[in-house]
C-alpha positions as CSV (number, residue, x, y, z in Angstrom):
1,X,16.5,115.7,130.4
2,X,12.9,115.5,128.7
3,X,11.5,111.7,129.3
4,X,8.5,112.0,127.4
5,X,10.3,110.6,124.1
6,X,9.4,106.6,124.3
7,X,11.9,105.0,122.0
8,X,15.5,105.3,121.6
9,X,17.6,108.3,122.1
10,X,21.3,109.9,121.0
11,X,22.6,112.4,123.5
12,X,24.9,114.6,122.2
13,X,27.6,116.1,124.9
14,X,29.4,119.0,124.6
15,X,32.0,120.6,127.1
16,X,34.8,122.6,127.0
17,X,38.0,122.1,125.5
18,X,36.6,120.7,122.5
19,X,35.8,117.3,124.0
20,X,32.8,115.5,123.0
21,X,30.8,112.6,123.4
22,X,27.5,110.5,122.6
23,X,25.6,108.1,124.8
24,X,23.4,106.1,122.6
25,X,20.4,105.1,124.5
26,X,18.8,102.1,123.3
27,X,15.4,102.5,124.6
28,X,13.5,105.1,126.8
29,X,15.2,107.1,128.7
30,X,14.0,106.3,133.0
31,X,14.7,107.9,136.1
32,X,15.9,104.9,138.1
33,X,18.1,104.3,141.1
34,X,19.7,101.5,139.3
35,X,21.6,101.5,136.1
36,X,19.7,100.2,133.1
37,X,19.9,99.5,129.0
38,X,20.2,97.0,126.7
39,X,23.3,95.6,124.5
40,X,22.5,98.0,121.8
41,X,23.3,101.3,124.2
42,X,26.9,102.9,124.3
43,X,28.8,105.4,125.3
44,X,30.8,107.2,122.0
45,X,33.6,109.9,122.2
46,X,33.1,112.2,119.2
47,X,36.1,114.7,120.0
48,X,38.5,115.3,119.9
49,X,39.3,111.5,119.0
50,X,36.1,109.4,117.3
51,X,36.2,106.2,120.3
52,X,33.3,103.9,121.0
53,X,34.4,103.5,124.8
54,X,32.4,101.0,126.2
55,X,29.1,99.3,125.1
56,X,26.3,97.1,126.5
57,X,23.7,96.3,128.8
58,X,22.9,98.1,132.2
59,X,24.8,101.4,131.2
60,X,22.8,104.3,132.2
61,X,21.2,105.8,134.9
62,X,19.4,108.9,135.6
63,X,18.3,110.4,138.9
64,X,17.1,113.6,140.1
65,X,14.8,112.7,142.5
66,X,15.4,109.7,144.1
67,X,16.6,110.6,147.7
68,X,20.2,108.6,148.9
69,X,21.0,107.5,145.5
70,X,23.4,109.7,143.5
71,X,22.0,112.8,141.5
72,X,22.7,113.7,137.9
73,X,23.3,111.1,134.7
74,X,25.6,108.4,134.2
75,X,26.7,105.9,131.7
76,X,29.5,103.0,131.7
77,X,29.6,99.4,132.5
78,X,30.7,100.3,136.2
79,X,28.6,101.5,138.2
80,X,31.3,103.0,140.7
81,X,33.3,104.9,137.6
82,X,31.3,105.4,135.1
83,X,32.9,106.7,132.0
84,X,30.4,109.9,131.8
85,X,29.3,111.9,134.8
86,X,27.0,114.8,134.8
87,X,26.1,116.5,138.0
88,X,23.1,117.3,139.4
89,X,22.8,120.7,137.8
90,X,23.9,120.1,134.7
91,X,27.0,122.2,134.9
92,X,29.8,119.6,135.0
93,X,30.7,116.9,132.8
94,X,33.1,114.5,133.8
95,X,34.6,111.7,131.2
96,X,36.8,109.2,133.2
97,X,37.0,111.6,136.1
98,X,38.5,114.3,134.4
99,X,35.8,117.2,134.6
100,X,34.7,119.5,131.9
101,X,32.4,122.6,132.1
102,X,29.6,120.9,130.4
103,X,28.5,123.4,127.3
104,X,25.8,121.8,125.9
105,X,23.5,118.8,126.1
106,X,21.4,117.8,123.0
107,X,18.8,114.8,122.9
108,X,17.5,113.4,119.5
109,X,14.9,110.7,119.5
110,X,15.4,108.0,117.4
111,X,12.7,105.5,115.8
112,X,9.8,104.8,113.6
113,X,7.6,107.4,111.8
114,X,4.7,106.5,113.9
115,X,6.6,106.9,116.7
116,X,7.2,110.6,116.0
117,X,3.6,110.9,115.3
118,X,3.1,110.3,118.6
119,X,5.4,112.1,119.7
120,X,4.0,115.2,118.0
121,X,0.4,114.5,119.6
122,X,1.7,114.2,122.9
123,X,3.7,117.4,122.6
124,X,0.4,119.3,120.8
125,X,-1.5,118.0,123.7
126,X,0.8,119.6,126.3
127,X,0.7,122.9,124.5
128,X,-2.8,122.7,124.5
129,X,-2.7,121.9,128.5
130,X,-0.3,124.8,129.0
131,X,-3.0,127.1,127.4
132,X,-5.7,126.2,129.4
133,X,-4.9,124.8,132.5
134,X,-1.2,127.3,132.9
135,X,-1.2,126.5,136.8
136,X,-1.6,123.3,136.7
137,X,1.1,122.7,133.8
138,X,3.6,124.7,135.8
139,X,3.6,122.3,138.6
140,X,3.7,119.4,136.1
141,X,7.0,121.2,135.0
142,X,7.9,121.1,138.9
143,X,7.2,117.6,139.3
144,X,3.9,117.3,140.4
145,X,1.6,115.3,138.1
146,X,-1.2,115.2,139.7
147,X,-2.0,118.1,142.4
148,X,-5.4,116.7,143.1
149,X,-7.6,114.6,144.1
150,X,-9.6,114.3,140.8
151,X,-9.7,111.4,138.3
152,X,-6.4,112.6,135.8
153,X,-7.4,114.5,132.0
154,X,-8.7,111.1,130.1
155,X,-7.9,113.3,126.9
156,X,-4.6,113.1,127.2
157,X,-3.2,111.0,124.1
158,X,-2.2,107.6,124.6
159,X,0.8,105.7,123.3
């Protein structure tokens, strides 16, 4: 999952035998150990039958680093069955505990023109990092902001 969009997100689903689905993320996406959203996020199935399954606050969750908390992303009003389960990997999707070899995961940010503009400079600003610095934007890929003890790259563009 990229977090480096800061607004709104649709994440598309696709696994096999033709099922579907959308969770609708109503603000930025956030590695947590808790479940989080507001009213506005949902959970959609797409295919094969066009559902909205469940929708409001507290619905999401995303881990993949947070040690003795569950792995992978999540989305439903109940925390102990949620309605959408990916694993850890990214290889299994399960909707209402049936699983599905997961096929495809798409993530399209939503939001205002000068949100995208930003977007865009943060992303030419990477590029530019990954030209010059290649080491150190490998292990920001890893995980590993900061591998130093140095005051962090003020030219980095701010949102």
């Amino acid at each position: 999952m990229c977090l480096t969009n800061r607004g709104p997100t649709l994440t598309l689903i696709r696994g096999e035998e033709g099922v579907q689905f959308c969770i609708a993320a109503d603000m930025e996406w956030q590695e947590s150990h808790q479940y989080w959203g507001r009213e506005d996020s949902a959970v959609i199935q797409i295919l094969p039958l066009y559902n909205i399954v469940e929708r409001g606050a507290k619905m999401l969750y995303l881990n993949h680093s947070i040690r003795g908390y569950p792995k992978g992303l999540r989305a439903g009003l109940d925390p102990r069955k949620p309605i959408v389960d990916i694993d850890e990997g990214f290889a299994v999707v399960k909707y209402r505990a049936i699983p599905y070899p997961l096929i495809s995961v798409q993530v399209w940010g939503c939001g205002a023109q000068q949100s995208r503009d930003n977007q865009l400079d943060v992303k030419k600003w990477e590029v530019k990092q990954a030209e010059h610095h290649p080491d150190r934007y490998l292990l920001e890929l890893a995980g590993r902001p900061c591998y130093s003890a140095n005051q962090p790259d003020s030219s980095k563009p701010q949102e």
